[in-house]
C-alpha positions as CSV (number, residue, x, y, z in Angstrom):
1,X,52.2,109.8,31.6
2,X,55.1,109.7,33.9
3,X,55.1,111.3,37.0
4,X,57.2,114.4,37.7
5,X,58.5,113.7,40.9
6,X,61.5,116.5,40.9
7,X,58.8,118.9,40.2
8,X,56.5,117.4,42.5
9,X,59.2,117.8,45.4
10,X,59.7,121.3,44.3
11,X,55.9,122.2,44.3
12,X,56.2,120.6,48.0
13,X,58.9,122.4,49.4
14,X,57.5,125.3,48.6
15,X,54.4,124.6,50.1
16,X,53.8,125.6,53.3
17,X,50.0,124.8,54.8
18,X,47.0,122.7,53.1
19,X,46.8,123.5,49.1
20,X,44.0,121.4,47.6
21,X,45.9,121.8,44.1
22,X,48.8,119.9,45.4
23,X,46.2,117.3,46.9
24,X,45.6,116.5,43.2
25,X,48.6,116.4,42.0
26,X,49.3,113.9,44.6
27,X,46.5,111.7,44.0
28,X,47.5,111.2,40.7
29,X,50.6,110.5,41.2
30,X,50.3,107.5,44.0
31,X,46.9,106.2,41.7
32,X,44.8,106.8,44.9
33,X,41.7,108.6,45.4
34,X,41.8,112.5,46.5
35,X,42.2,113.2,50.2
36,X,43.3,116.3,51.7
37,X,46.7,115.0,52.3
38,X,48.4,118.3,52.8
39,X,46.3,119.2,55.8
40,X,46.0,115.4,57.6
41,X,48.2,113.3,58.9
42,X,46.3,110.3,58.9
43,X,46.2,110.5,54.7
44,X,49.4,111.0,55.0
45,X,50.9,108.0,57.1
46,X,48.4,105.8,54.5
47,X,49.5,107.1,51.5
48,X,53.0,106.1,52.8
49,X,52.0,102.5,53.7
50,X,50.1,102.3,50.3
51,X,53.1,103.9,48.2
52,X,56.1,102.4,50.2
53,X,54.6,99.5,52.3
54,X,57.4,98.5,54.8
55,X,59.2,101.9,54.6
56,X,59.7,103.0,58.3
57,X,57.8,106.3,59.1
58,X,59.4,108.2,62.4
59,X,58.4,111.5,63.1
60,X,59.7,114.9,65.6
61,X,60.9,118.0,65.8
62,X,64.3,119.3,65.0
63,X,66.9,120.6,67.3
64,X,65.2,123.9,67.4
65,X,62.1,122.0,68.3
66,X,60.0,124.6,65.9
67,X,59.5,122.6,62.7
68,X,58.2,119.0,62.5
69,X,60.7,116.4,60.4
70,X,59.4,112.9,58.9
71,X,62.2,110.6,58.5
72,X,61.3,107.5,55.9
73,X,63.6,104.4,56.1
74,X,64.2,101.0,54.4
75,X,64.8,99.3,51.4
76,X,68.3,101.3,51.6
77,X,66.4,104.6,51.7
78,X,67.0,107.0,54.4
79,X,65.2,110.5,53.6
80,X,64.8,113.0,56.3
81,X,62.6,116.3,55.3
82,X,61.5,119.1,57.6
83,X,58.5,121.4,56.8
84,X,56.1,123.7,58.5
85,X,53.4,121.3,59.1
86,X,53.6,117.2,60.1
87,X,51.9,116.4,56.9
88,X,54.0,118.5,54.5
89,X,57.2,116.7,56.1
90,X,56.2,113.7,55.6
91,X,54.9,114.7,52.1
92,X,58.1,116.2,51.2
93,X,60.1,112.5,52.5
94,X,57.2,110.4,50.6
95,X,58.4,112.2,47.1
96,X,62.0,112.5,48.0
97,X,61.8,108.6,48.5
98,X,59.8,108.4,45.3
99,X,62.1,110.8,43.3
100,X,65.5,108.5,44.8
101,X,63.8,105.2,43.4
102,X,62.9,106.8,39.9
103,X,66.4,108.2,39.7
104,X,67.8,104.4,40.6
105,X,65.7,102.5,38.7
106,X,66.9,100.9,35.1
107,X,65.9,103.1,32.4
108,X,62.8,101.4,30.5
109,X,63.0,99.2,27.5
């Protein structure tokens, strides 16, 4: 079964602390085991090395310096998602990176 990842990134945005559900969702998506990725930052920055390995991960605060942003770059992919938690911004760039590659990719045989 193919991975939803426009509903994924909706589920996300509308996230907006840890949601063991979504952790799930997640897991099954990126074939990995189930870690609280919604609440932890370390899952987080792995799940991005295991899903996009050489995608740069940078991450801040916007200009109001009140929500955290995760910016993901390479492989001419540039996705810049803020969120109310550090994991749920990267999160949200992880599955906007995803959702940008299955929207690019040729359509299967």
């Amino acid at each position: 079964m193919a991975t939803d990842w426009p509903g994924l990134e909706k589920r996300l945005e509308l996230a907006t602390g840890a949601e063991p559900e979504l952790d799930r969702e997640l897991a099954m998506a990126f074939a990995v085991a189930e870690a609280p990725f919604t609440a932890s930052v370390p899952h987080c920055r792995t799940l991005v090395e295991a899903a996009l390995p050489g995608m740069k991960l940078h991450l801040g605060y916007g200009a109001s310096g009140m929500f955290p942003y995760a910016l993901l770059s390479g492989e001419g992919l540039h996705v810049v998602s803020e969120a109310p938690t550090v994991p749920l911004a990267i999160l949200r760039s992880l599955v906007a990176a995803e959702t940008a590659r299955a929207r690019s990719a040729p359509p299967a045989a």
